[in-house]
C-alpha positions in Angstrom: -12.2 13.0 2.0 -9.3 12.7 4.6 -5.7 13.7 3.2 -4.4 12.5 6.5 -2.2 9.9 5.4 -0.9 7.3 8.0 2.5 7.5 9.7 5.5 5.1 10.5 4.7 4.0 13.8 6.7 1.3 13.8 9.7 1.1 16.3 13.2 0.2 14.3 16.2 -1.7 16.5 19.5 -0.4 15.2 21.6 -3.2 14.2 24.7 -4.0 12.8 25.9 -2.2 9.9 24.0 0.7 10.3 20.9 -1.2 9.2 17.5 0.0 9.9 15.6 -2.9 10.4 12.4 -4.4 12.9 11.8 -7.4 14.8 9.3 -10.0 12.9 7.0 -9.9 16.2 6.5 -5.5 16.1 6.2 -5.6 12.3 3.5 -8.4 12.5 1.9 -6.4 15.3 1.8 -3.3 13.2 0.5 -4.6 10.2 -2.3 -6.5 12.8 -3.5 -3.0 13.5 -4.2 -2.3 9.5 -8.0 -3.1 9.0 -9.7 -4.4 5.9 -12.6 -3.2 4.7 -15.7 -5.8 5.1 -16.9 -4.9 2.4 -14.1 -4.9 0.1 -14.2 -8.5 -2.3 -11.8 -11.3 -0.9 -9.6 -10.6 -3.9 -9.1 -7.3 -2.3 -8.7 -8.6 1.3 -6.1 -11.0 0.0 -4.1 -8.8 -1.9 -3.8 -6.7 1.1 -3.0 -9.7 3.8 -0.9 -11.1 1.4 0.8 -7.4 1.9 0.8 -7.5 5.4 2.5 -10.8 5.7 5.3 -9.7 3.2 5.5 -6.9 5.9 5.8 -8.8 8.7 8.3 -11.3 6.7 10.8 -8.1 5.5 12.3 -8.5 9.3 13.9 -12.0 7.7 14.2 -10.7 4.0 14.3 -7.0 3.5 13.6 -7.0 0.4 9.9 -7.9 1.0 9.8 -4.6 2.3 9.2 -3.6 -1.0 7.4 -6.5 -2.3 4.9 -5.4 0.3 4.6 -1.9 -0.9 4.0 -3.1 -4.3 1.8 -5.5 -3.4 -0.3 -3.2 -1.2 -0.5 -0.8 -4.3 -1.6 -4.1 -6.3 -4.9 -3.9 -3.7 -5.5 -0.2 -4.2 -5.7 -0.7 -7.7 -7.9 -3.4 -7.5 -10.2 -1.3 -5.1 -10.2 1.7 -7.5 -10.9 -0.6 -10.4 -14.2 -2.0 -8.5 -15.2 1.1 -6.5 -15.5 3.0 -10.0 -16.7 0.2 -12.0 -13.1 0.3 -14.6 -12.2 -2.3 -16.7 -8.7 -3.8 -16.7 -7.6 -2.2 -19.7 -6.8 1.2 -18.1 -3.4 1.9 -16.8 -3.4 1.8 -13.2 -1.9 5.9 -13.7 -5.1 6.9 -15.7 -7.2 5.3 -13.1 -5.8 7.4 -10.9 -6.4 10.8 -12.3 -9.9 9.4 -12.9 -10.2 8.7 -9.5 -9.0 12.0 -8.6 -11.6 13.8 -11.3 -14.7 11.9 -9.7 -13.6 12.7 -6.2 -12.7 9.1 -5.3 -9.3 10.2 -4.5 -8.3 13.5 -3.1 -5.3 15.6 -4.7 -3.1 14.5 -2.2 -4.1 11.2 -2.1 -3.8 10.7 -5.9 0.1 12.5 -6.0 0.9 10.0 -3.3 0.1 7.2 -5.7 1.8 8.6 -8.8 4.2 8.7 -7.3 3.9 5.0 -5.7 3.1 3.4 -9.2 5.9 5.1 -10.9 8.1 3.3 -8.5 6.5 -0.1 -8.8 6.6 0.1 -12.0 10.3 0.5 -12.0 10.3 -2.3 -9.9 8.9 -4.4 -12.4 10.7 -3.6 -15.0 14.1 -3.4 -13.6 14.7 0.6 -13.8 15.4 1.1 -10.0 16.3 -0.5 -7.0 13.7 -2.3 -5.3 15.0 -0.8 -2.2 12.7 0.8 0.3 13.0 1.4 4.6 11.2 -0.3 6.7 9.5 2.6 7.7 8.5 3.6 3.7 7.5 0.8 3.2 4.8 0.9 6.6 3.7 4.0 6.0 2.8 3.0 2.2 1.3 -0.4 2.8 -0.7 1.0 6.4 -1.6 4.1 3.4 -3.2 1.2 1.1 -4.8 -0.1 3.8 -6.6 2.9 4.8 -7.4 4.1 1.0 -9.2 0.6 0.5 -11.3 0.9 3.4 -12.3 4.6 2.5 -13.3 3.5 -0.5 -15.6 0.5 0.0 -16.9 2.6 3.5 -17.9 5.9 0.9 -19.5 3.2 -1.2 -21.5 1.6 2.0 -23.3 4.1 3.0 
């Protein structure tokens, strides 16, 4: 399993107010580039282009930055909960340290979303900002992207 995880390669404009923000047309471009596993159920694929196009759309509302991330980790869950046969009943953070004990996810791979579900889940429930860069927020959601397609290519073959 590959702990090469993804990195911003999106190109940011500097703007007024010392924003860091991207133009609609290089973030939908970017998040073009992130594939979706064929064999991954539509519910999957459409939790991650749903992702994608909250990407694309934080160049008009930044805050879809991190509705994106979110929503991107919303997938990986998903995928986990398929590609290991889980019910819904387990918390997304057990799931993961299953996934890491059956080798589904690698060490880094499962830290990376700890640490990612802790923060959605402050999200969610109001302890935190739901403040994330441009950048963060491209590297998590092309991150998702990748996982997800690892996962239903090691089942496939």
């Amino acid at each position: 399993m590959s702990d090469d995880l993804p990195r911003a390669e999106v190109p940011l404009d500097r703007r007024s107010a010392g924003l860091r923000t991207a133009r609609y047309d290089i973030l939908l471009a970017a998040a073009e580039r992130w594939e979706v596993s064929e064999h991954a159920p539509v519910g999957v694929q459409d939790t991650l282009r749903v992702a994608r196009a909250l990407f694309a759309h934080g160049a008009f509302v930044y805050d879809f930055f991190a509705a994106a991330s979110a929503w991107s980790l919303i997938g990986v869950e998903l995928a986990l909960r398929d590609t290991m046969q889980a019910g819904d009943r387990i918390p997304f953070a057990k799931l993961i340290a299953r996934g890491e004990r059956s080798g589904h996810l690698s060490h880094r791979e499962a830290d990376v979303l700890r640490a990612g579900a802790q923060l959605r889940n402050d999200w969610f429930h109001g302890k935190g900002p739901m403040a994330i860069t441009p950048g963060m927020a491209q590297e998590m959601v092309a991150a998702s992207h990748l996982l997800v397609a690892r996962l239903y290519e090691q089942g496939n073959r």
